[in-house]
N, C-alpha and C positions, 0 to 999 in steps of 0.2 A: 394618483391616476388622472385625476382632474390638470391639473399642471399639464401631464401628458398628451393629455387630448388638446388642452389648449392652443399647446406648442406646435402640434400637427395641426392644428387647426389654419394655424396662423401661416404657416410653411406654406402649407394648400394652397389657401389665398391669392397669399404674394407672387407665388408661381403663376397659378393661371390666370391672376391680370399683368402681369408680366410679359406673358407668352404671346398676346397679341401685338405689343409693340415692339418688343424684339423682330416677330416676323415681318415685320413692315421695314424694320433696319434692315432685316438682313436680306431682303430684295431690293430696299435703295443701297444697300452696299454690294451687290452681288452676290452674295454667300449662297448663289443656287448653282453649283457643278450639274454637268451636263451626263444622261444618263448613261451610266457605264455597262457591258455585258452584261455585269452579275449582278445589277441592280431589278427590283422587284417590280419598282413604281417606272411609271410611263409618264408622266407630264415632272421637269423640274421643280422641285421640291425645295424651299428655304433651310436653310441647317440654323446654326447659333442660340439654338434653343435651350444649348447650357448656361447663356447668360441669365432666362428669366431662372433656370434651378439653382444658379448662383446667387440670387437675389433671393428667393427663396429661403433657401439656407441661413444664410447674412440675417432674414429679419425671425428667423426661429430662436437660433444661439443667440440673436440681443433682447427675444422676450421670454426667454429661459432664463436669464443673467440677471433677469430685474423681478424672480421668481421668488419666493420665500424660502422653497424649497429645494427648487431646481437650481436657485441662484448661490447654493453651496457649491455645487459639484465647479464651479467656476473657482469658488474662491480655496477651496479645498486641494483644487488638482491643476495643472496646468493643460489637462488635456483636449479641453474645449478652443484652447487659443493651438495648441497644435494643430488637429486638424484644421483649422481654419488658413491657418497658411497654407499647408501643404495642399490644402483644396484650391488656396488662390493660385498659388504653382502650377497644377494640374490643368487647373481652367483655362489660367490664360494661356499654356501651351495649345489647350484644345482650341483657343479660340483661334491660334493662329494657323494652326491646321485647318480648321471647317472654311477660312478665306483664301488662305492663300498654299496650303497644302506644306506640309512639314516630314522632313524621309522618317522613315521606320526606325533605323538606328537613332535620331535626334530625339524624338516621341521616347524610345527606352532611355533614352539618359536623362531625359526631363521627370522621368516617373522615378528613376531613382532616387534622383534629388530631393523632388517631393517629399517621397518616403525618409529619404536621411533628414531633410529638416523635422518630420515627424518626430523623428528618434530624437534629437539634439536636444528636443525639446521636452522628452518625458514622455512620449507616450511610444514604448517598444516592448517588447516581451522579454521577464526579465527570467520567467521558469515554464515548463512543462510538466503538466502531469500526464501521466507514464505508468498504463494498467502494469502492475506484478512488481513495477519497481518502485515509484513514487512521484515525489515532485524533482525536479531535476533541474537547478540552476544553470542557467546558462552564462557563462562571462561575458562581456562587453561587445567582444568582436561576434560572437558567437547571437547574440541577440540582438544587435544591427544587422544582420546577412539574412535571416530568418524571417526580420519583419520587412527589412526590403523585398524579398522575395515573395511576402505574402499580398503585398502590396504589390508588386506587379503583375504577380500570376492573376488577383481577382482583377485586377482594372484590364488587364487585356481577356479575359473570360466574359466581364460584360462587353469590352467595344466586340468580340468576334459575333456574340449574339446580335446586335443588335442590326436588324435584318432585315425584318418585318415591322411593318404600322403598329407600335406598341407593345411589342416582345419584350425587349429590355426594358424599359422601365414596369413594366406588366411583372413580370420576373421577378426584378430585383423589388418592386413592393412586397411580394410575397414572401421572400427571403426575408426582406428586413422588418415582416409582420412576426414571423415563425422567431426572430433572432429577436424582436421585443419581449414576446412571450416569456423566452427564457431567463431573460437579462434582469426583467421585473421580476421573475419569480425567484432568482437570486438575492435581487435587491430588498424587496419587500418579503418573500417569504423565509428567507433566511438571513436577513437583518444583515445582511454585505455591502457596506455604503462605496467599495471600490466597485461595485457595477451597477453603478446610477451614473457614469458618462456613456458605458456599451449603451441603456436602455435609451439613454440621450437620441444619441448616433440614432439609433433603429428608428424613434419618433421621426427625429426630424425627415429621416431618407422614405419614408413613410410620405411624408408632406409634400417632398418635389416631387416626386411619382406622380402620385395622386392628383397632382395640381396640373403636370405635366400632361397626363395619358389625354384627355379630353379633347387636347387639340391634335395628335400622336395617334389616335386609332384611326382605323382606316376608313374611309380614305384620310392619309395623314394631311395637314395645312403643313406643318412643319417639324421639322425631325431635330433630334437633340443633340447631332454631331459628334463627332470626339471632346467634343466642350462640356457636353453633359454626359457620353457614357464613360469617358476616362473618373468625371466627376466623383459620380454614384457609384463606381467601383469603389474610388480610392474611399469614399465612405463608410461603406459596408466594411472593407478591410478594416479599418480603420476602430468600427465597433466590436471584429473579432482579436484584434489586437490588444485594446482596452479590457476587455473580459478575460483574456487567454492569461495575456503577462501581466495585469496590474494586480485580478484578486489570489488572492495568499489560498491556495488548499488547505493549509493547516486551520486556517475557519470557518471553511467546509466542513470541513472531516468534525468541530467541536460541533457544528449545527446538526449536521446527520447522521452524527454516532457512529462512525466508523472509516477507516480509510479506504475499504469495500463500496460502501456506499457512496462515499463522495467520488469514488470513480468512476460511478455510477453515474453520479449527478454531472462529472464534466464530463460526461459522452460528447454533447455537442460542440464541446471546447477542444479536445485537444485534434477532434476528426476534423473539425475546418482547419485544423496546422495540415495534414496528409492530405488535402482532397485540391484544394485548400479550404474551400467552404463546402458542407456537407449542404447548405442550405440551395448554394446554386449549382450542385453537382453538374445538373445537366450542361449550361454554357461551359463547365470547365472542362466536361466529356467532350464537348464541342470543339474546344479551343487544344483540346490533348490528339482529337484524330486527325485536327486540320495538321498539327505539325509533321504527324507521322503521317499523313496526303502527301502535302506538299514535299517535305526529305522523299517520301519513298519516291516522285514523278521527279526528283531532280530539280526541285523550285525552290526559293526563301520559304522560311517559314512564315515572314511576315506578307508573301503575296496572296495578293486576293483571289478566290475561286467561286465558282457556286456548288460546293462539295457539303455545306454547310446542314447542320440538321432543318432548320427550318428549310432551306432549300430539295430537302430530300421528301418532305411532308410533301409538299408542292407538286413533283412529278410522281408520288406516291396516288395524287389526283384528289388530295385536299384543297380547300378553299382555301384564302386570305386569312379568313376572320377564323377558320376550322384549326388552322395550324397552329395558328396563335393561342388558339384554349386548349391545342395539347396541350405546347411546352407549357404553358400555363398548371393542369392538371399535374407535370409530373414534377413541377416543382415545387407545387403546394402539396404532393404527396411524400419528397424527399424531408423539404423543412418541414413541416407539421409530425410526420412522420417520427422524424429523429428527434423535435421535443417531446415528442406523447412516449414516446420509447425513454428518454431522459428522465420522466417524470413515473412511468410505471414500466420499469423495466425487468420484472420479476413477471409482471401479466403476459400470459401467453394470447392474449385475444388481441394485444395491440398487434403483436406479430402477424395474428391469423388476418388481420384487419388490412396491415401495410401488403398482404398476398393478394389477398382477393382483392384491390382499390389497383395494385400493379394487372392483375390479368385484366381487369374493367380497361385498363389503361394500355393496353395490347390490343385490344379489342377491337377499341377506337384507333388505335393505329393505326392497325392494319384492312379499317372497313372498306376503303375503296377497292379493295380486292376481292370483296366479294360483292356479288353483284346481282342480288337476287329477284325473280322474276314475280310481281304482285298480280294476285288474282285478275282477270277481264275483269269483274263488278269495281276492282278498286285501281283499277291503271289513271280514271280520272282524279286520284287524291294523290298520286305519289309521284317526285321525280321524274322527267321522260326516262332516264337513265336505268329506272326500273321498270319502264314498262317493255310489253314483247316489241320487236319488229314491226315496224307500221302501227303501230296502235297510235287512234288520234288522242289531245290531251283532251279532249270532253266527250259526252254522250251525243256533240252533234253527228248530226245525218251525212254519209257520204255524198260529194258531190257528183251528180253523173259526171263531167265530165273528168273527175279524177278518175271514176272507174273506168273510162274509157282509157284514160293515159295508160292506166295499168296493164290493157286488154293491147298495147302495144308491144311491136318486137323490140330490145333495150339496145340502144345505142354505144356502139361500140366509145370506150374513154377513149375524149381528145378531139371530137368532130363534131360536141356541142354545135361550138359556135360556126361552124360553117354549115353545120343544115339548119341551123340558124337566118346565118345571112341567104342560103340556099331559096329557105321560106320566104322571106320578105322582097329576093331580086323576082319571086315567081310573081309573086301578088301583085307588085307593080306594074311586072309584064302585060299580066290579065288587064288589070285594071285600064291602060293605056291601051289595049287594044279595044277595050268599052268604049274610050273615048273618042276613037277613031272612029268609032263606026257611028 
């Protein structure tokens, strides 16, 4: 564990001194796009912020390598030097997107690719385990189509989120905190040394987060563009890929006594193959309504809207920072959820737990909808928003002459400003005939 924390440690670091002079590149280079309808923020914003998580990355996997322990899983598998191309792939695509703008079709075939050198290279799904039936090999073709596809679906599930001042990477730390948990508890509690690169993965995407959000929350300095959120997808994938197709079930099934149990125990393995990740359900509900928006209105799937869930929190009449601890809450309640359920899933109280944490999380939803009115004794501690009609925000003294305004007939909307000027041509009138005389 120690290794672990180290690793992330060092991720952290390098990212968020990183992040400062990237930002300063990427305004002497231009990388600030001028703001679009569906964009959130109001002053130009710098992008290229997946270069410092590329950096990031780069110095975790080389002080991983020179690890005692971690510096097996390098020499053991080839799968630390996989994702690292396919992450270089990915970046520099994004990078040339966040400058100079790259079509939709080009960005899908660049992620393909990515993904196939992944595969080329050893790290693809070679089985599925499959409740009622078992483990289920896949052939060659059949386990290249599967992991490109898992690979694409998560990497555009994080760029559709990412939205909001700190949302995706917010998210996806949380994902890849809940997908550590598991990975290490395969690794170290059931002695499975094929999932010590997933627990890798999760550390280090832990690390660019982390390092990343500081400069990312709102108000953002600078955003992580498609350079960093195609990145951290292709990541995440990348550590459900490693777990799903590298470890063997049949050493499952000898550590937990049963093929019952172990299908028990890959709950959260084979549901990120269907969902595709169980941990960031919510961006993939996201990125599954936007397609079926845009087909049902007649658009690309790949065009932009503001139909987006975070965009819906917003005219729901949440805040910035409010919307952002939703999606935050329902994703730390999907992953958490589905390992605590992975881990005790015979207890009925985990179940009763993941009910009531979702109705808490309805609650919060839906609170700008209700709108409730606070005692006269306590209008000065809460919200204007809660208090009655006219009520002032403190215990000061009415001004006479507000109570006079009040003690006035109400101006018909629209002639403000002409009995306005009305006022001021009369004053001067007087005034000038003072002078006269």
């Amino acid at each position: 564990m120690r290794e672990y924390l180290l690793t992330l440690c060092v991720t952290a670091a390098v990212t968020y001194l990183l992040t400062g002079p990237v930002r300063k590149f990427a305004i002497a280079a231009g990388a600030m796009p001028e703001i679009r309808e569906r964009d959130v923020h109001r002053e130009p914003t710098p992008r290229l912020g997946g270069i410092a998580m590329f950096g990031g990355l780069c110095a975790g996997l080389l002080v991983a390598a020179h690890l005692s322990n971690l510096g097996k899983v390098f020499e053991l598998g080839n799968e630390p030097r996989a994702l690292l191309s396919g992450a270089g792939l990915i970046w520099l695509l994004g990078v040339l997107d966040d400058k100079w703008g790259v079509d939709a079709l080009v960005k899908l075939g660049g992620q393909m690719i990515a993904a196939g050198v992944m595969v080329l290279q050893g790290l693809t799904i070679l089985w599925i385990p499959i409740p009622g039936v078992g483990t289920v090999a896949l052939t060659s073709m059949q386990g290249t189509l599967l992991t490109v596809a898992l690979v694409v679906i998560t990497i555009n599930a994080v760029n559709f989120v990412d939205g909001l001042d700190g949302l995706a990477s917010g998210m996806v730390c949380i994902a890849a905190a809940a997908f550590f948990l598991y990975a290490y508890r395969l690794w170290f509690g059931h002695n499975i040394e094929a999932a010590a690169p997933a627990t890798l993965f999760a550390a280090v995407l832990m690390g660019m987060c982390l390092g990343f959000l500081p400069h990312n929350m709102h108000p953002a300095r600078i955003f992580m563009g498609d350079s960093g959120s195609m990145l951290i997808g292709l990541v995440l994938a990348a550590g459900a890929i490693s777990i799903t197709g590298q470890v063997d079930p049949d050493l499952l099934y000898q550590q937990v006594g049963g093929e019952r149990q172990a299908v028990q125990a890959m709950v959260p393995v084979y549901i990120p193959l269907l969902l595709p990740l169980t941990v960031i359900a919510v961006p993939v509900a996201d990125l599954l309504l936007a397609i079926v928006r845009r087909t049902w209105n007649g658009q690309s799937p790949f065009a932009a809207d503001r139909g987006h869930l975070h965009h819906r929190l917003l005219e729901l009449g949440h805040s910035h920072s409010r919307a952002v601890l939703i999606m935050y809450f329902w994703s730390a309640l999907i992953g958490f959820g589905t390992v605590a359920y992975s881990v005790h899933s015979a207890s009925v109280w985990i179940v009763l737990l993941i009910v009531a944490l979702s109705a808490v999380g309805l609650v919060l939803l839906l609170l700008p909808r209700f709108r409730p009115r606070a005692p006269r004794w306590a209008e000065a501690f809460v919200p204007p928003r809660y208090r009655r009609k006219g009520a002032l925000a403190g215990p000061a003294v009415e001004p006479a002459h507000a109570a006079a305004s009040e003690e006035r007939e109400p101006v018909p909307a629209g002639i403000h400003g002409a009995t306005a000027i009305g006022d001021r041509s009369r004053f001067h009138h007087v005034r000038k005939i003072s002078n006269q005389r």
